[in-house]
C-alpha positions as CSV (number, residue, x, y, z in Angstrom):
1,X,-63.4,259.7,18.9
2,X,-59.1,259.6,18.4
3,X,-59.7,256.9,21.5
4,X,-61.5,254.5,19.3
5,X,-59.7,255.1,16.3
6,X,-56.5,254.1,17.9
7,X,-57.6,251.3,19.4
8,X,-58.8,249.9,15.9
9,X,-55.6,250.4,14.3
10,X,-54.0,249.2,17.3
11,X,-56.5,246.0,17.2
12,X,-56.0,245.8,13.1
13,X,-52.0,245.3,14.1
14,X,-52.1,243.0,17.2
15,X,-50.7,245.6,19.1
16,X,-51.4,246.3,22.4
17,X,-53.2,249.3,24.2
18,X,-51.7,251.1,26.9
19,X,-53.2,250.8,30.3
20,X,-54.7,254.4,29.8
21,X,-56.3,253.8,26.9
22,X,-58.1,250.3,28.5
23,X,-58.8,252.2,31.2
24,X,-60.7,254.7,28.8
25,X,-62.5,251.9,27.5
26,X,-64.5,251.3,30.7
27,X,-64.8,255.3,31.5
28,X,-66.7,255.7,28.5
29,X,-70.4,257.2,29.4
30,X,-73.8,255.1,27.9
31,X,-73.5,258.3,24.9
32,X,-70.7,256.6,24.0
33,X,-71.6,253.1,24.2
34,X,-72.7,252.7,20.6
35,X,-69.6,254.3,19.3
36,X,-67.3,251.4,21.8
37,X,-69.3,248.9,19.9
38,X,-69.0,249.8,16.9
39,X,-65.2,250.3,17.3
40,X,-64.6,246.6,18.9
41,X,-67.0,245.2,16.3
42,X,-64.6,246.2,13.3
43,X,-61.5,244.7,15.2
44,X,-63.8,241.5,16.1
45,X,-64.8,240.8,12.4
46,X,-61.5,242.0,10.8
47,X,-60.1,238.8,12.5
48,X,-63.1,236.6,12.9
49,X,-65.7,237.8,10.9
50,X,-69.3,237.3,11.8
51,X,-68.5,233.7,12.8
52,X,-69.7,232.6,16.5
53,X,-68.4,229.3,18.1
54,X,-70.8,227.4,20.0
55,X,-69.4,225.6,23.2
56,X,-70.7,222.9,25.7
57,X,-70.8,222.6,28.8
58,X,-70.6,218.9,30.5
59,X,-70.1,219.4,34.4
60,X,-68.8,215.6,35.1
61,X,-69.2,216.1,38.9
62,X,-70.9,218.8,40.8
63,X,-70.6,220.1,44.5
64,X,-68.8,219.5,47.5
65,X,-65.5,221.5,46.3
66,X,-63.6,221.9,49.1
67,X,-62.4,225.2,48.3
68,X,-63.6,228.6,48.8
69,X,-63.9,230.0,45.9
70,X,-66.5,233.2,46.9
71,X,-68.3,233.4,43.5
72,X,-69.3,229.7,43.1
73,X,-72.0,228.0,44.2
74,X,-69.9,224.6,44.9
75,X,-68.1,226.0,47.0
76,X,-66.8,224.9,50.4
77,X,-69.9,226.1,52.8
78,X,-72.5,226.7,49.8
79,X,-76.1,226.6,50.6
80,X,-77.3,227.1,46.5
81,X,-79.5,224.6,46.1
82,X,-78.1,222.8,43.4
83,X,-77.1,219.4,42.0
84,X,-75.0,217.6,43.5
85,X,-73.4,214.6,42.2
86,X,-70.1,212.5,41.6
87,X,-68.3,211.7,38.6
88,X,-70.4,211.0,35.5
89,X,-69.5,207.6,33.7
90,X,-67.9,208.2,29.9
91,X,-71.1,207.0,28.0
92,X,-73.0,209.5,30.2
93,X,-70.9,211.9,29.6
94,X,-70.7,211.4,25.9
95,X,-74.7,211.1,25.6
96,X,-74.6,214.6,27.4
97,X,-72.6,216.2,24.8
98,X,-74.0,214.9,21.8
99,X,-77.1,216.9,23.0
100,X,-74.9,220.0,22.6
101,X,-73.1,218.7,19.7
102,X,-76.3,218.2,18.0
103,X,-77.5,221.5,18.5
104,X,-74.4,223.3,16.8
105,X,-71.3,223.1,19.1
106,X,-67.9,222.6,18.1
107,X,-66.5,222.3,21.5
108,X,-67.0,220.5,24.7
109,X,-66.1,221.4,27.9
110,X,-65.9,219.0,30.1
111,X,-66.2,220.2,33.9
112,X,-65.2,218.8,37.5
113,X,-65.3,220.8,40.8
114,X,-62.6,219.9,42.8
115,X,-59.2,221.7,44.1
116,X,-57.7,219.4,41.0
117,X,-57.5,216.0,39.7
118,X,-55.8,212.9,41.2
119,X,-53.7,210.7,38.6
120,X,-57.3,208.2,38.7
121,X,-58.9,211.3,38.2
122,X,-57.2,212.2,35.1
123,X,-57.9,208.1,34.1
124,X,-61.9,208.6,34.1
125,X,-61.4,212.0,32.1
126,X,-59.2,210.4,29.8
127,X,-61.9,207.3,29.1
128,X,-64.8,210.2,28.7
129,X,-62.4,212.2,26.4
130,X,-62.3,208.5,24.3
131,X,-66.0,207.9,24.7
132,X,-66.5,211.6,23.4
133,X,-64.0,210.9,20.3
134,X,-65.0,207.2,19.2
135,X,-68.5,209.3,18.4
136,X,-67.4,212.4,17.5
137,X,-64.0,212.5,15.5
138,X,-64.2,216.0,15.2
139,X,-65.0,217.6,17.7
140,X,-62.5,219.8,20.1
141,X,-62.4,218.6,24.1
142,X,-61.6,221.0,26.6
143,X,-60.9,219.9,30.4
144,X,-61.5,222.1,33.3
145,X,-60.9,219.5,36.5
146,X,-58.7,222.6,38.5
147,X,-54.6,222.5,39.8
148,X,-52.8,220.3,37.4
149,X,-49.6,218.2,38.8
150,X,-47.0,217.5,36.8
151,X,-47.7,215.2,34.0
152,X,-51.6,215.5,34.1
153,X,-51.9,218.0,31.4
154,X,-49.7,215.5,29.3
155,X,-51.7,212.6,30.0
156,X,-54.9,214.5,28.8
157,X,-53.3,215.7,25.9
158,X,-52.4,211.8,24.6
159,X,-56.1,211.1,25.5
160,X,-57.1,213.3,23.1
161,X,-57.7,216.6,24.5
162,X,-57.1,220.2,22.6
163,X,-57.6,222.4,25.2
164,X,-57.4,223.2,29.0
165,X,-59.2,226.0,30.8
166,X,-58.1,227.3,33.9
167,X,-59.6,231.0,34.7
168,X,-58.1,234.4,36.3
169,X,-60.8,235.1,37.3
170,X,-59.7,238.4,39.1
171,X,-56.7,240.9,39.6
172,X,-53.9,239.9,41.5
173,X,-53.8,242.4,43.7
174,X,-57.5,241.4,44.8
175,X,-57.5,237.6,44.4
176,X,-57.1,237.0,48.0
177,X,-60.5,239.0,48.9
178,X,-61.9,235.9,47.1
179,X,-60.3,233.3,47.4
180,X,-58.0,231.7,50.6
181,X,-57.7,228.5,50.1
182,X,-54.8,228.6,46.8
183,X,-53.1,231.4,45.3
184,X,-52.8,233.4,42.6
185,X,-49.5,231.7,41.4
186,X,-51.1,227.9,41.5
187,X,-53.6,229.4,39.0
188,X,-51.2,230.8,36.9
189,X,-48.6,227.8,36.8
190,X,-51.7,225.7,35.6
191,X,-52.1,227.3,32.7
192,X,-48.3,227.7,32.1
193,X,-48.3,223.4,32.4
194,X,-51.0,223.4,29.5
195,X,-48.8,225.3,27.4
196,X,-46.5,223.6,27.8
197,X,-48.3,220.1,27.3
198,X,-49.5,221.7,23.8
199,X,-52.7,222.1,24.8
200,X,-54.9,225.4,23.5
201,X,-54.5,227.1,26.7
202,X,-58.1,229.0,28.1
203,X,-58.2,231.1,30.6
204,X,-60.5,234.3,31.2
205,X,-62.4,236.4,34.0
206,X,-65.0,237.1,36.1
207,X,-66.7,240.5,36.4
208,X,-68.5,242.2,38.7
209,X,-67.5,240.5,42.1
210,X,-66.7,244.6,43.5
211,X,-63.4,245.0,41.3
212,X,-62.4,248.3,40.4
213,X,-61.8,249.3,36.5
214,X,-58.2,249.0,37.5
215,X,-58.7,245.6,38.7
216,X,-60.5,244.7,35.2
217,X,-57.6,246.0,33.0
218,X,-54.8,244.3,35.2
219,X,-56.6,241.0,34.7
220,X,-57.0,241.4,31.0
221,X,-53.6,242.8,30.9
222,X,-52.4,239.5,32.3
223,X,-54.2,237.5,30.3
224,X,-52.6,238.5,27.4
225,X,-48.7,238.4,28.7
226,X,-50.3,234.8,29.1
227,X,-51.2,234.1,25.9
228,X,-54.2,231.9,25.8
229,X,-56.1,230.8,23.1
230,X,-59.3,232.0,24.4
231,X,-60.2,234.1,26.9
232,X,-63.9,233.5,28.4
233,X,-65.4,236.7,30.0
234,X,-68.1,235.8,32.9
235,X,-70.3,237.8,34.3
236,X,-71.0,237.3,37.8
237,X,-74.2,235.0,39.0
238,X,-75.2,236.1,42.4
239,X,-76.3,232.4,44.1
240,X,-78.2,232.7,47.2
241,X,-76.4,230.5,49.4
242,X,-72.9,232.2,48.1
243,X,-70.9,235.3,50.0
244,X,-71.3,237.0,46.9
245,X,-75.2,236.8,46.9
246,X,-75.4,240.4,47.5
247,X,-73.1,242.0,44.4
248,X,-75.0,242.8,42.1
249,X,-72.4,246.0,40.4
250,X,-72.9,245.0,36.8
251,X,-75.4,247.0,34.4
252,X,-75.8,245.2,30.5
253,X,-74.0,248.5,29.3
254,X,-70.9,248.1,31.5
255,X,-70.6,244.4,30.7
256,X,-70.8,245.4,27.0
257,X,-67.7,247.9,28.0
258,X,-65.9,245.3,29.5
259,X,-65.8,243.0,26.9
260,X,-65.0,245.6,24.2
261,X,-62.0,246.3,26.6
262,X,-61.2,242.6,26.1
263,X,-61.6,242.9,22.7
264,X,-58.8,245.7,22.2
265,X,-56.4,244.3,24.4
266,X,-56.7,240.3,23.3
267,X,-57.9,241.4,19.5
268,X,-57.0,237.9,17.9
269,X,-57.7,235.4,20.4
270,X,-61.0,233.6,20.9
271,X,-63.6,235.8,23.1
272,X,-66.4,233.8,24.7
273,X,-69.7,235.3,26.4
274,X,-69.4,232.9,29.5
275,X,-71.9,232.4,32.4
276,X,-74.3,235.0,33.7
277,X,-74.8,236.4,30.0
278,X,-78.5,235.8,30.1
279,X,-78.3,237.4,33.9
280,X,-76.1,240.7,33.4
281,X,-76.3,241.8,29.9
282,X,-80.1,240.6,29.4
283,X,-81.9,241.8,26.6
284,X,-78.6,243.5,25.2
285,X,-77.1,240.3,24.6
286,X,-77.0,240.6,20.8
287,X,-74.5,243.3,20.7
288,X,-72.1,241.8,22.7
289,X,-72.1,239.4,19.4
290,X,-70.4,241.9,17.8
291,X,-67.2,241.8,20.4
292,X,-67.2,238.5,21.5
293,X,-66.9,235.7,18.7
294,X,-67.7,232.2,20.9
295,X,-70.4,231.6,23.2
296,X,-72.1,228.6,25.5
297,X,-74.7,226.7,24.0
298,X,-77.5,226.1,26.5
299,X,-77.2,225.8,29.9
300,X,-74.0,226.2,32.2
301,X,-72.0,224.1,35.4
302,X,-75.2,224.3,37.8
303,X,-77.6,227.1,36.3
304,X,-79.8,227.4,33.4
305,X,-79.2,229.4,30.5
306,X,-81.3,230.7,27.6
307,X,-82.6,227.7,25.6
308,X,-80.7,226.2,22.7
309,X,-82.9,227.4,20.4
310,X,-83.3,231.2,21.5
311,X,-79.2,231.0,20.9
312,X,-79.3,229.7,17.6
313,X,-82.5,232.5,16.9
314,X,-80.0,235.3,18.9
315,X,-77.3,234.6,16.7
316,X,-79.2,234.5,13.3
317,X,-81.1,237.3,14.1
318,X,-77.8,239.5,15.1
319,X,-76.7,239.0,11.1
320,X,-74.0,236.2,12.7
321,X,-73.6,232.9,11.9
322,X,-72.4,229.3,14.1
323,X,-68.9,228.5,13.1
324,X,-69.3,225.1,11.3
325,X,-66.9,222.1,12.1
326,X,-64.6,222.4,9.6
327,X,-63.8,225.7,10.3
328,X,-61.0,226.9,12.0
329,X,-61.9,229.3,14.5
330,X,-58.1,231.2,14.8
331,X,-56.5,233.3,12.7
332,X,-53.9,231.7,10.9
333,X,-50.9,233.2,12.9
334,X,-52.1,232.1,16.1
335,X,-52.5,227.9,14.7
336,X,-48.8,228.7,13.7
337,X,-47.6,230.4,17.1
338,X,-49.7,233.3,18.1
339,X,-48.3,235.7,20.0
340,X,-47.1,237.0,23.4
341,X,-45.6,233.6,25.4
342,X,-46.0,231.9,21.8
343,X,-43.1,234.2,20.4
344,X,-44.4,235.8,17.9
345,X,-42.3,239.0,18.9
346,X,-43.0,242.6,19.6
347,X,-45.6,242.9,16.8
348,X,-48.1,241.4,19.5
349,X,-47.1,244.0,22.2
350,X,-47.0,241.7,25.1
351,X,-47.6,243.4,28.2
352,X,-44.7,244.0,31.0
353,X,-43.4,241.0,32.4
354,X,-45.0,240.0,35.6
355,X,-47.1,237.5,37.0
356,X,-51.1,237.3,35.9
357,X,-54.2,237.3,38.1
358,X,-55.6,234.5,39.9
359,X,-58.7,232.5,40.3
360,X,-59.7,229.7,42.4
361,X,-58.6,226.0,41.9
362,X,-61.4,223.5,40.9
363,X,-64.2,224.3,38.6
364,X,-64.6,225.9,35.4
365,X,-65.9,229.6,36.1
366,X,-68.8,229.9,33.9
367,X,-71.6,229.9,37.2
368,X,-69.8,231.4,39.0
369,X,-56.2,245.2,37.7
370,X,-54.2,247.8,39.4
371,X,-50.6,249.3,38.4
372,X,-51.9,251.3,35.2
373,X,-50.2,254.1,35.3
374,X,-51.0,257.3,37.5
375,X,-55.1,256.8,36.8
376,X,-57.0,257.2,40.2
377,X,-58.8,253.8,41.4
378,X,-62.8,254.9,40.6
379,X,-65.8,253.5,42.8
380,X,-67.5,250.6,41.1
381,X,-70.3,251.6,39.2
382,X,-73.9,251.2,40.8
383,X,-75.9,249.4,39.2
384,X,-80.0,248.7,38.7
385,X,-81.5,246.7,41.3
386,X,-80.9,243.1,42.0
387,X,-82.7,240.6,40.1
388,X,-82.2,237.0,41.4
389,X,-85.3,236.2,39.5
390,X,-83.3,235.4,36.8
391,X,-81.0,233.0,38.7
392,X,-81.9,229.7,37.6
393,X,-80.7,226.6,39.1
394,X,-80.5,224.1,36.7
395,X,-81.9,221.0,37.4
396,X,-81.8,219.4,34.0
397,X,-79.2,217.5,31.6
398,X,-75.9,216.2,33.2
399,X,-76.9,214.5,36.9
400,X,-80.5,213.9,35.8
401,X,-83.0,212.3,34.1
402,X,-84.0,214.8,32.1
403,X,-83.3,215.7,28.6
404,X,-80.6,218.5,28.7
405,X,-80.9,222.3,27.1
406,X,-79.3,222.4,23.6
């Protein structure tokens, strides 16, 4: 297909596809599905190889978010039934990652809901960040606590974090369908301050809350004018209790297009399967291994995931391997720079200035477009019947007594 082979050479050069051709991405038909693998695959390994990063999630306080965030089950008004808790102490906090840390992660993300930190806030993160380090020397620390203020992301950056995550989450153009209670630009200046603070900057998506293809490409779009370091793609799970209890649009085969799409327009940045994996792409999980190179160990913020162990089989199985510690998990270029807002030039192919898409404030994503060119918007797909079966709320790990999943 002249698509596909385009895209690869494209991908091969870290330059970027045209709206179209994204566009074309998700159009392809289930005949073609194999041959969009296949294509993304070569772009994924040319710059990762079969490598997988294995992440963790630590959610330090759960529920009673006071925003509105549609998609997430700590949301203001939620009736999910899940844990709810207030901030975790720093030795709790670092006995809960050495669980995942144990089991093969590289990276721990540590998760508050919340619109966004207060300066004391940003105190007890800094102490768990410590806690984390004195026993782990090694070991990246990513914060997701919401709407920095000036200074935060500075503060956690001299405590010893690498990374912020802040998500998209959804176009522009149909941000304000989910969420009312921030805007689109608070998320994006966010992201902008942990750039600017020097941390690894990670923001991504969340699919299949009604968006349209166009909605999909305009958010990926913008994530790559904004440059992050990785770029985690969720899936949505539909909590009972939630607005968005009733979407379920997402089939494993388009989530598999979707994060090929990704894959072609951010084709040297860190991919990560988020939440809902286990949920939308099921038993087709271990191809999307072969477009996304990082993935959640375990369980996620407040549902369960596939155990530990079935991961580590997963990736094994799949002919992949866990990234080890002393591995670095980005190409070289992008540890030196990268490209896009890192100034790397027009050899990246950043998109059209403008600002990105926007996502709520607090929280981290895992439980939880337009303008290209004269394409007609298309209907979301349908897709199989609902299955909140396989929602799980997790009621081990972090905010228990029980052993956690790792």
């Amino acid at each position: 297909m002249d698509l596909l082979n385009t895209l690869v050479d494209k991908g091969l050069r870290r330059e970027t596809p045209t709206r179209e051709e994204a566009l074309a991405v998700l159009g392809t038909s289930d005949d073609e599905l194999l041959d969009v693998v296949a294509a993304a695959g070569k772009v994924r390994r040319h710059w990762f190889g079969r490598r997988v990063k294995l992440n963790y999630l630590v959610n330090l306080k759960s529920g009673l978010c006071p925003e509105d965030c549609s998609y997430c089950s700590q949301r203001l008004g939620s009736t999910a039934g899940i844990l709810k808790y207030t901030w975790l102490k720093p030795d709790e906090a670092s006995k809960a990652a050495a669980a995942g840390l144990a089991g093969g992660a590289k990276r721990v993300c540590l998760v508050a809901s919340g619109r966004g930190p207060t300066d004391r806030d940003v105190d007890r993160v800094s102490d768990t960040i410590r806690a984390i380090k004195d026993q782990n020397e090694d070991v990246e620390v990513c914060a997701c606590l919401g709407l920095l203020s000036d200074g935060q992301a500075e503060r956690l950056r001299e405590a010893g974090a690498d990374a912020y995550n802040h998500n998209l989450n959804t176009s522009e153009a149909t941000y304000g369908d989910i969420t009312t209670t921030h805007t689109y630009a608070d998320r994006v200046d966010t992201v902008r301050k942990a750039h600017a603070a020097g941390l690894s900057a990670c923001s991504g998506l969340i699919a299949g809350m009604g968006e349209s293809d166009e909605d999909l490409v305009d958010v990926v779009f913008a994530l790559r004018e904004l440059d992050p370091d990785s770029v985690p793609v969720n899936f949505l799970i539909p909590f009972e209790g939630t607005p968005l209890a009733r979407q379920w649009n997402l089939t494993p085969q388009r989530c598999l297009r979707i994060l090929a799409m990704t894959r072609f327009v951010c084709p040297d940045v860190e991919v990560r399967i988020a939440g809902g994996r286990e949920v939308q792409l099921r038993s087709m999980q271990p191809l999307a291994l072969h477009l996304a190179n990082s993935i959640f160990l375990g369980d996620y913020l407040t549902s369960e995931g596939q155990a530990g162990r079935a991961d580590l089989e997963m990736i094994a199985d799949a002919g992949f391997e866990v990234e080890g510690a002393d591995q670095v998990t980005l190409p070289e270029h992008r540890t030196g720079g990268g490209c896009g807002s890192h100034g790397a030039g027009d050899v990246c192919g950043t998109a059209p200035s403008g600002e990105p898409a926007s996502c709520g404030a607090g929280g981290c994503g895992p439980d939880a477009g337009h303008a290209c060119g004269d394409a007609a918007p298309e209907a979301v797909p349908a897709a199989e019947e609902p299955r909140p079966d396989l929602v799980a709320v997790r009621r081990r790990g972090a905010g228990t007594d029980l052993a956690p999943n790792a």
